[in-house]
N, C-alpha and C positions, 0 to 999 in steps of 0.2 A: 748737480744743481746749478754749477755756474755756467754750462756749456745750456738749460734751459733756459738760463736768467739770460743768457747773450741772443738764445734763440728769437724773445720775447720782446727785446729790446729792438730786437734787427726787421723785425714784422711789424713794430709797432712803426719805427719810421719808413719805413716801407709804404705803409699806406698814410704815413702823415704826405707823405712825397705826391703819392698819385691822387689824393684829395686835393692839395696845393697845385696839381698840377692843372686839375678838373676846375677848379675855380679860375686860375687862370683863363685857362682856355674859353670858358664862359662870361669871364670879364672881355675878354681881347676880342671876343666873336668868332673864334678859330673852330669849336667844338662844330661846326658844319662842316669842317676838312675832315674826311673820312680814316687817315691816316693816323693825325692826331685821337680821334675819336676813338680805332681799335686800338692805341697802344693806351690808353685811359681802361678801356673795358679789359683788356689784357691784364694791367694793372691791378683790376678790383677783383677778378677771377684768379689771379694767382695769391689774392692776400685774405682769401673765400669770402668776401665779401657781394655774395651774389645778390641779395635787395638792391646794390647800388648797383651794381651790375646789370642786370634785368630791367631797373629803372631808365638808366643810360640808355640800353640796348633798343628798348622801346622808344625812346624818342628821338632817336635816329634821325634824321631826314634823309640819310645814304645809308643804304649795307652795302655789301660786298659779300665774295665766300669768307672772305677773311673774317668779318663779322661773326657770322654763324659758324665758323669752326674755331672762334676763340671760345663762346660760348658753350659751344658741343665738350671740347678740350678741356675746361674748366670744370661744369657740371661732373664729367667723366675721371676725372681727376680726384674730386672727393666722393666720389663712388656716387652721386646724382643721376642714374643711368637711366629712370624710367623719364627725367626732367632731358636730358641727353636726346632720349629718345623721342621727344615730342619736338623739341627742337629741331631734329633731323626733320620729323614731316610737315613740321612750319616751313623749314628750307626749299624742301621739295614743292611746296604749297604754293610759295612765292615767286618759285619757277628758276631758282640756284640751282648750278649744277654740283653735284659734289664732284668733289675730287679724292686725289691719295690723302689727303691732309685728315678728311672728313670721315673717310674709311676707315685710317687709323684710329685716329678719338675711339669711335665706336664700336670697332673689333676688340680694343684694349679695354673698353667696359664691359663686354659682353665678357672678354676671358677672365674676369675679375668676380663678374658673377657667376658665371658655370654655365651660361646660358648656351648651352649646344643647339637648341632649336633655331634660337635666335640668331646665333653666329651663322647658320644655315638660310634664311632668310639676307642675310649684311652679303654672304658669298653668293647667291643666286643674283641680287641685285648689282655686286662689282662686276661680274662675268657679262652680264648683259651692258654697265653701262664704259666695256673694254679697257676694266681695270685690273683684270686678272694677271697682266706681263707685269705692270709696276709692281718694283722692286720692295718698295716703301707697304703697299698694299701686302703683294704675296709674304712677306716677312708678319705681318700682322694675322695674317690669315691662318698663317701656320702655328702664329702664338697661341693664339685662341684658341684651336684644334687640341695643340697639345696640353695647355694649361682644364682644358674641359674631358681629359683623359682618352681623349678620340686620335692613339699615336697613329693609327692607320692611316686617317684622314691627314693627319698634320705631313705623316710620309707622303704622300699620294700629291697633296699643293707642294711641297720641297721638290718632288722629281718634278713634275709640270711646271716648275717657275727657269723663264728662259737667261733669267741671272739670278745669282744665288750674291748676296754680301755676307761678311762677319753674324748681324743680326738674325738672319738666318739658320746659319748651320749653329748657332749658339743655343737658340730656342729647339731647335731639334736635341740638340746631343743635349742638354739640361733637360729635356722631358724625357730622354730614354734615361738618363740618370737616375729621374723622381723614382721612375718603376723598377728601376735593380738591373737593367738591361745592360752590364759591363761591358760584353762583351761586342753589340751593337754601337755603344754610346765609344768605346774606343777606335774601332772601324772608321765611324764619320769622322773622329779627330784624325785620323792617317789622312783621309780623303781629302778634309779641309786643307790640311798642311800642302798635299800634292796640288790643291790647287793654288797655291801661293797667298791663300789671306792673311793676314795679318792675325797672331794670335791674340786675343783679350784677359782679361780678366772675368769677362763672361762664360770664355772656354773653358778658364785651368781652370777656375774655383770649384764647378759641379765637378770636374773628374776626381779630383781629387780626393772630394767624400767618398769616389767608391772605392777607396784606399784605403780600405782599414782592418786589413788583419796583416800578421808575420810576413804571410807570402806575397805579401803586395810590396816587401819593404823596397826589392830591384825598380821595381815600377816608381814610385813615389820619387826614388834619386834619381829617374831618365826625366819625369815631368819636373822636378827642381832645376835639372840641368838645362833643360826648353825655355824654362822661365827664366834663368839667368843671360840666355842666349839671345831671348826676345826683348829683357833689356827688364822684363816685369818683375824684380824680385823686390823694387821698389814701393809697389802696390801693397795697397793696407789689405785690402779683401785678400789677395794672391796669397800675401805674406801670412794669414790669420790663419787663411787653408791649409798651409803645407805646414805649419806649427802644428795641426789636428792632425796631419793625416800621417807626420811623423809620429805622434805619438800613440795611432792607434793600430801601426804597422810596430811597435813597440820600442823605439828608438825617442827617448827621451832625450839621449844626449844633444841625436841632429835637431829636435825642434829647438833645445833651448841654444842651438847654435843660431839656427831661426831668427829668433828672438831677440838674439846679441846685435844680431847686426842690422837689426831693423829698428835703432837705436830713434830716427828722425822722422819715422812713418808710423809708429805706434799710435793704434786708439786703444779702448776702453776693451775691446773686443779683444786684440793683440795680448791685452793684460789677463785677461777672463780665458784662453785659450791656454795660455802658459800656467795658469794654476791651475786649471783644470787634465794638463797632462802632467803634472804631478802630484795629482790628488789621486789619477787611474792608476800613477804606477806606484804611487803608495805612498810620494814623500811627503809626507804630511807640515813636516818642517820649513821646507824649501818651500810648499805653497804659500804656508801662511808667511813666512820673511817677504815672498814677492806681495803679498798684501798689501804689507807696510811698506816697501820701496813704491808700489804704485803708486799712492797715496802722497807720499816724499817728492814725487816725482811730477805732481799735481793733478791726478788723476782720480777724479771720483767713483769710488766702486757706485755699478748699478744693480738693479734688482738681481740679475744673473750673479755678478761677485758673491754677492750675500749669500746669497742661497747655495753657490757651490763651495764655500768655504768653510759655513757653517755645517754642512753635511761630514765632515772631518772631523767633527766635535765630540762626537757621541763617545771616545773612549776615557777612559780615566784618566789616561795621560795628559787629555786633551780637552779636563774637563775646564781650566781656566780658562783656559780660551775660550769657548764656551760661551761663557759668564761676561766676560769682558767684548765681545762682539755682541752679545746681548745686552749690555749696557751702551755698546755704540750704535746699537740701530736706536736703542730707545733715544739718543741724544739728537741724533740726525730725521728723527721725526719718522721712522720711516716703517715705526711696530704695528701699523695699520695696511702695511702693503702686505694681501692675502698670500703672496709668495712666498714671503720670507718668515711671516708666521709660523705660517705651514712648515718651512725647514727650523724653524727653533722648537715645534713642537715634535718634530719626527727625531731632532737633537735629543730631547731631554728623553723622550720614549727610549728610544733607542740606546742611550746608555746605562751602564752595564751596572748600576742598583735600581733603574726604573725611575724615573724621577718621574711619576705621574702628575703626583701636584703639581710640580712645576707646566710642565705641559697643561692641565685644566686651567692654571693660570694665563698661562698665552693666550687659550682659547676661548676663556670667557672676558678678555679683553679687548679682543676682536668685535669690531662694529659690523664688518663685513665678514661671511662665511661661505667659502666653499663648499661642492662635493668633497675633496679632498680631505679639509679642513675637518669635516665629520669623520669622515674614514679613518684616519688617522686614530684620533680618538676614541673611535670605538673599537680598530682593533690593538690600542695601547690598553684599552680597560680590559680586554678579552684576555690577552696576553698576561697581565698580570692578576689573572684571577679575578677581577672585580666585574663578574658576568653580570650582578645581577645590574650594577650601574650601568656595562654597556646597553643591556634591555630598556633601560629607563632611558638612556640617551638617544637609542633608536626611535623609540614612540616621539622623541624631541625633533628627531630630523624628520620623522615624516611627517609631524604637525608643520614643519616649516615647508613642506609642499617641495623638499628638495628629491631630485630624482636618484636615485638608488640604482649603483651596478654592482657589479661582478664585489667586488672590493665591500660594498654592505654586507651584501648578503653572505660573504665567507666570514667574516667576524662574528655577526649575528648568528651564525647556525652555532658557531664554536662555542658562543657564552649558550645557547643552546644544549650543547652537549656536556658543557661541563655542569650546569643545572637539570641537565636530564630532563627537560622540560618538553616533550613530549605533541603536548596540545599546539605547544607555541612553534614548535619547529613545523608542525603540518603546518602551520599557518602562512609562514615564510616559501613554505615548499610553495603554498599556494599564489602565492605573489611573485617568487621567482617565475612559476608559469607563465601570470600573465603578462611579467613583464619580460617572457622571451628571453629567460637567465638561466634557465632550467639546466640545459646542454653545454651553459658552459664548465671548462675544464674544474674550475677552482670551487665554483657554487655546484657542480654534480659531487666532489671533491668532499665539500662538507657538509653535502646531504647524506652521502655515504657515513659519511664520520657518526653525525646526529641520530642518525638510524640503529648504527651500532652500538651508539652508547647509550641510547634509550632500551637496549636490547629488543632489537625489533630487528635482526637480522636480514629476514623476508625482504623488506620494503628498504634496506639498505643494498640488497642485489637485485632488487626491480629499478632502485633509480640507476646503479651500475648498466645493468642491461638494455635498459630502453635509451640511453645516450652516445654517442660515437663513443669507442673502445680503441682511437692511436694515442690517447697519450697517458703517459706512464703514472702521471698525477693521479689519475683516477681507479687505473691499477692498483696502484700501491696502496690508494684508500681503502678501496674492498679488500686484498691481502691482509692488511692490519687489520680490518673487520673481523675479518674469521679466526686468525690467529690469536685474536685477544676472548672471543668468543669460545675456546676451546677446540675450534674445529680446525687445528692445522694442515689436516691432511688436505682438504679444501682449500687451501690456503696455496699449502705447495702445487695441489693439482691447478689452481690458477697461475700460479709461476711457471707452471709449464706452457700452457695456453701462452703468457704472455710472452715468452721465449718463441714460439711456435709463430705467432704472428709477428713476429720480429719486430715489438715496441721497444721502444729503446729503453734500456733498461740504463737507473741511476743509483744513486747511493742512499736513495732512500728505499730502493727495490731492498736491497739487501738488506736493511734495518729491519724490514715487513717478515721478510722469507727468515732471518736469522730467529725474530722474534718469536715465530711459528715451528720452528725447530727446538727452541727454549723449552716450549708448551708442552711437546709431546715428548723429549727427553731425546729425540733424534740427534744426537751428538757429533754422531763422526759425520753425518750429511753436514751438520753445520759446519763444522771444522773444515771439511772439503770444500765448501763455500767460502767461507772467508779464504782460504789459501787460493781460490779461483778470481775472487773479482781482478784483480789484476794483471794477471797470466792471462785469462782470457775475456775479458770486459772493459780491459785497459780502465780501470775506476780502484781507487789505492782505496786499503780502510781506512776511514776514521775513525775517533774516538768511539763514536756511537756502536761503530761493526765490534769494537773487543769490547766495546759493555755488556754487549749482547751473547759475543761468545763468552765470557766472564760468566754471565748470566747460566748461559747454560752450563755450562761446569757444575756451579754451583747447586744449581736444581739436582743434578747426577751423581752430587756428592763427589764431586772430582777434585777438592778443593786445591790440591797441588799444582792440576792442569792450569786450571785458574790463576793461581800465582805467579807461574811460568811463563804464563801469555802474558800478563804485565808487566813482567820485569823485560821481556825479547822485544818490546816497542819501543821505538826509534824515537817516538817522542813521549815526554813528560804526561802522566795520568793528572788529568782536571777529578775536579768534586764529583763529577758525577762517575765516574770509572771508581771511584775510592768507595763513592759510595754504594756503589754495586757489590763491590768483590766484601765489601762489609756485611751485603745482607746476603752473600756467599759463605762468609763466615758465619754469621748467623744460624741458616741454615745449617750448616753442618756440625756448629755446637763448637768451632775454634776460638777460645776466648785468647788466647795469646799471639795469633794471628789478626783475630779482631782489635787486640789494642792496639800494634804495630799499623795498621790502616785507618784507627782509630785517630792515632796521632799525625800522623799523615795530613786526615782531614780537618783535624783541629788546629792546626798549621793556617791551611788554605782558607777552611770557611769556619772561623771560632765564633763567629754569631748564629750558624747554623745547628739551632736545637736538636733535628733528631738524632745528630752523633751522637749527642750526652745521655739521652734519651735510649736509643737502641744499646747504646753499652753498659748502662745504668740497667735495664733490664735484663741482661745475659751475665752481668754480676749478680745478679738477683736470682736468674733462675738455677745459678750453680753454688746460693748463696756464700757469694766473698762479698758478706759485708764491708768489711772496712775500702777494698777497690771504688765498691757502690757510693759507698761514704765519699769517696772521696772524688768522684764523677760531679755528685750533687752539690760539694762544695766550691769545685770548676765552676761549675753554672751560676752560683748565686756571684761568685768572687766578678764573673764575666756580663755579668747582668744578662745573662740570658733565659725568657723563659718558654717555658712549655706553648708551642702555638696548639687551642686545638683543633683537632678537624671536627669537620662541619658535613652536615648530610641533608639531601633533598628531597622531597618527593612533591609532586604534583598532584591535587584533588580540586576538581574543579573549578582548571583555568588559573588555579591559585598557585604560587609556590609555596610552600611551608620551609622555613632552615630550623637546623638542628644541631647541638654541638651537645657534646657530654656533662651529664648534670645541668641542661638547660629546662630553667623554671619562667621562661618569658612567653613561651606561647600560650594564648587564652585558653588552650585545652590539654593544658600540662598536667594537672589531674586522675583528668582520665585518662589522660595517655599513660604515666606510670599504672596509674591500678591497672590495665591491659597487661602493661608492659610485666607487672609482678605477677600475675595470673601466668602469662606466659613464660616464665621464666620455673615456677613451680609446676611445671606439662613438663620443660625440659629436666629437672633434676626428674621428676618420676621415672619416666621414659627413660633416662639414662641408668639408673636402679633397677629398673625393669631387665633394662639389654644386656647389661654386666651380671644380675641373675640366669638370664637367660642361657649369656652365653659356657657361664661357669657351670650351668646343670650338664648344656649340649659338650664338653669336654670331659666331663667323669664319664656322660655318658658313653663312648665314642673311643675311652682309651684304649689301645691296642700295645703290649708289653712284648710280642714277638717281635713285630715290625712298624712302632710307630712313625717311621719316614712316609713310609710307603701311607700309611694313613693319613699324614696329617695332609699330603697332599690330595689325595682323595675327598677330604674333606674339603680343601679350602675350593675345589673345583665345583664343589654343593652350593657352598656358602656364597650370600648376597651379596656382588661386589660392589661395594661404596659406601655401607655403611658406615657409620661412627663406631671408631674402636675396631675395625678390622685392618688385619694386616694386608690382607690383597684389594690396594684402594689404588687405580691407576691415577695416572698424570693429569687426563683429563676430568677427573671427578675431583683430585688435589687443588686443580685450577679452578675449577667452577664453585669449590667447596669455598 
């Protein structure tokens, strides 16, 4: 704020000077010296003052070229380029010649706007009026080429210009930079050196950024060592560079050696770079301390500080902090800049109880809103189950005529599929169409998702199919499709495909394929899978991979396997692994294994109901009262209660919710009497089959060889019924 306040102050008398000047000069009679006249017009164009400017300029009684290319320079300077460009053919009109001065102005606004036609038009006209050799010209000409993505062109004026300067070979090697071209953009650095120019600050700073993995670490220390030798380590841009490009080659210690010793050249940016590479390599502590010595040091964090500090916020550790940087942007005025908003609300989402509220608070304080600012929002309400408000919030965003990407429509389809809403995600689908969203990786991603869980299988492997098939994203979506559908063989036979076309497989590949092996009871494939991602996928398990094998154990009655596999992990099981191998135990009817993980989870998550819930039940169904008793007394002592779930269905465009024992929808009524009607079909029907099937057994006995019988029978008998013994995995699952 105080380096704007000086800014402010340095402008104002700026043009108190050149008004004082202008009067003079019109008291004294000298404003007819053409001399004094363009350094007045120069005056008023560098302080943007072009009504006074344009006024002057017109009542001239002398131009000059000087005239007209202060003019052209100025308009071009605050991006004025079509006023620029009139200028120019007032020039020509008046019968000025232009020169280098004139070409430049107007190459540097075309490259500003993108205008490639147009900069082809400015190079037809140098060539012919035998400005194509000047140095000044061809450097501009080459800018322009590259800054408008035309590197061929920009090569092509570089090789034909018959002297090359600094500003030349810089706009070249910075525009092979912009496009990734490493291994070009290094070459011209060799050549320029071989021809002895002088290195800038314009050279090292583009090379630099393309410094940024491990294996660049040798490279990054020969360009520190160029820059020490060229005398540039004094340079704030130079210095800002090699602090990044050390730390993204992974060497923390060399930037903040960087950093030490640029004690007298530090800006804002210097400060913002040094917390930012200890925010990448994790030290969260070390960042936030440099905060506060910036600050001590009289350095005002700018919007960038904010944003990248608060982004560090979101864990528990780090929740005061938090709180307290959020109390200091509110102080510093500064809770209306859409940036930093945006990072306190992706703070509060982001951390690890959800602070939604807080977050709706940020954002309905906000006078100004982003795309972003929506996005965020709607997939914090997504994320935390609150689908139906991110839907209501979405009809909000697109009343405000905001445009909608990739990042909508993947939240939206999500609160979609966890509502099952069926009508509403065609809807979306159909929008993503028109708005050309359809193919991409995240919205195909969670059109596949929404299909699947509206069970509409079909139209979740028609949007898979009709979309590009290289990235894993959308893999994995149809894999999870099918395996959660019952169909894992499907499932698997896509991992193979996807193996086959060599997509690169991730770690959520294997959560998909594990899950799919769960389903159908495929054990020892799964087993072989998790022991493989490593050995040959170079991708380690995580938690999620031994939940999943967990999982399967489980389903296979393996419950020991299960146990085994959690205790031989290298690291500590979270809640959700606990509560896995819990409804492992479950399954297999372990109530003293289930207390032992029982407690476990009552450790980690003691506000989390369905522990007390699922083991209150499994004391129930083996009835040990008094254990039950004393589950239910845990709960009331802990304040915790029963959450319950809730159920959807869609009729006509409408959502309906439902939760157990709910008497609030207007057609509760009738929906119980259905509901009892239906329930007395199922006891009959059930008295029916248990007659049925106790006649089909007396009938049927065989006293020589009942083995050999009963299995003949069971090969008769209708597989999947209710009450049979031979009921496979995927009718377990679908049931």
């Amino acid at each position: 704020m105080r380096s704007l306040h000086s800014l402010i102050v340095s402008s104002v008398n700026a043009f108190s000077k050149v008004v004082v000047t202008h009067s003079w000069a019109i008291k004294s009679g000298t404003i007819t010296d053409i001399y004094i006249a363009n350094n007045i017009l120069n005056g008023y164009s560098r302080c943007q003052e072009f009504g006074l400017a344009h006024k002057l300029f017109d009542r001239m009684p002398q131009r000059d070229t000087v005239s007209w290319n202060t003019m052209i320079a100025g308009n071009v300077n605050c991006g004025n380029l079509e006023i620029a460009w009139e200028v120019l053919r007032s020039m020509r009109r008046c019968g000025f010649e232009l020169d280098g001065y004139t070409f430049g102005s107007i190459l540097k606004g075309v490259a500003f706007a993108h205008l490639w036609d147009t900069g082809q038009q400015v190079h037809c006209l140098l060539v012919k009026m035998g400005y194509a050799g000047n140095v000044y010209c061809g450097s501009a000409l080459l800018d322009m080429y590259a800054k408008c993505d035309r590197v061929e062109d920009a090569s092509l004026v570089f090789e034909e210009m018959p002297e090359r300067n600094s500003v030349s070979w810089n706009a070249l090697i910075s525009r092979y930079v912009q496009v990734g071209e490493r291994g070009t953009a290094f070459v011209l650095f060799g050549c320029m050196e071989e021809e002895g120019l002088k290195l800038d600050d314009g050279t090292i700073s583009p090379l630099l950024t393309l410094l940024d993995g491990g294996e660049f670490y040798k490279s990054t220390m020969q360009i520190h060592g160029k820059i020490i030798k060229h005398g540039l380590e004094s340079n704030t841009k130079v210095c800002n560079a090699t602090i990044s490009s050390y730390s993204e080659c992974g060497s923390v210690g060399d930037a903040k050696k960087v950093f030490d010793s640029s004690f007298g050249t530090r800006d804002v940016v210097t400060w913002n770079s040094m917390i930012g590479a200890y925010l990448v390599h994790n030290k969260k502590e070390c960042a936030f301390n440099l905060f506060i010595d910036m600050q001590r040091f009289g350095f005002e964090p700018d919007i960038y500080t904010y944003t990248s500090i608060i982004s560090a916020c979101f864990e528990e550790a780090h929740k005061n902090h938090g709180l307290s940087l959020h109390g200091l942007i509110i102080k510093r005025g500064l809770e209306q800049s859409v940036p930093v908003s945006n990072a306190l609300i992706a703070m509060y989402l982001k951390s690890n109880n959800g602070s939604m509220a807080e977050a709706l608070n940020v954002f309905g304080s906000m006078e100004l809103k982003d795309r972003v600012s929506w996005n965020s929002i709607l997939t914090g309400l997504s994320q935390s189950g609150l689908s139906e408000d991110a839907l209501k919030f979405f009809g909000h965003m697109r009343y405000a005529t905001l445009e909608t990407d990739h990042y909508t429509f993947s939240a939206v389809l999500r609160s979609c599929s966890d509502l099952a809403t069926l009508q509403l995600g065609q809807q979306l689908h159909v929008l993503a169409l028109q708005s050309g969203l359809e193919s991409n990786e995240f919205v195909n991603s969670s059109l596949i998702f929404m299909y699947a869980k509206c069970g509409i299988i079909e139209d979740a492997r028609k949007s898979f199919e009709i979309n590009p098939k290289d990235s894993s994203i959308t893999w994995n979506s149809i894999i999870f499709a099918y395996a959660q559908h019952g169909q894992a063989y499907i499932a698997l036979d896509l991992f193979a495909e996807m193996k086959k076309k060599e997509v690169k497989l991730d770690h959520i590949t294997f959560v998909a394929v594990l899950t799919a092996c769960s389903h159908i009871g495929l054990v020892e494939e799964g087993c072989k899978l998790l022991k493989s991602m490593e050995a040959d996928y170079g991708i380690p398990p995580r938690m999620e991979h031994y939940a999943c094998a967990v999982d399967l154990y489980g389903r296979a009655g393996r419950l020991d396997e299960a146990k085994s596999l959690v205790e031989s992990m290298t690291f500590e099981p979270d809640a959700m692994l606990w509560k896995t191998l819990l409804g492992a135990c479950r399954a297999c009817g372990n109530i003293e294994l289930a207390s032992q993980v029982a407690s476990h989870l009552l450790e980690v998550e003691p506000e989390e109901h369905c522990t007390y819930v699922l083991l209150s039940d499994m004391y129930g169904y083996l009835r040990r009262w008094d254990e039950r008793a004393s589950v239910k007394r845990l709960m009331r002592e802990r304040g915790v209660k029963k959450v319950p779930g809730w159920s959807w269905i869609e009729i006509k465009n409408e959502v309906h919710a439902f939760k157990a024992e709910d008497r609030l929808h207007p057609y509760s009524d009738e929906i119980y009497f259905v509901l009892r009607v239906l329930m007395d079909e199922i006891r009959t029907l059930d008295v029916v089959d248990d007659l049925e099937r106790l006649i089909y057994a007396f009938d049927h006995m065989d006293v020589i060889n009942p083995t050999a019988r009963r299995h003949d029978d069971e090969r008769q008998r209708p597989v999947g019924r209710r009450g049979d013994v031979a009921t496979t995995n995927d009718d377990e699952e679908t049931r």
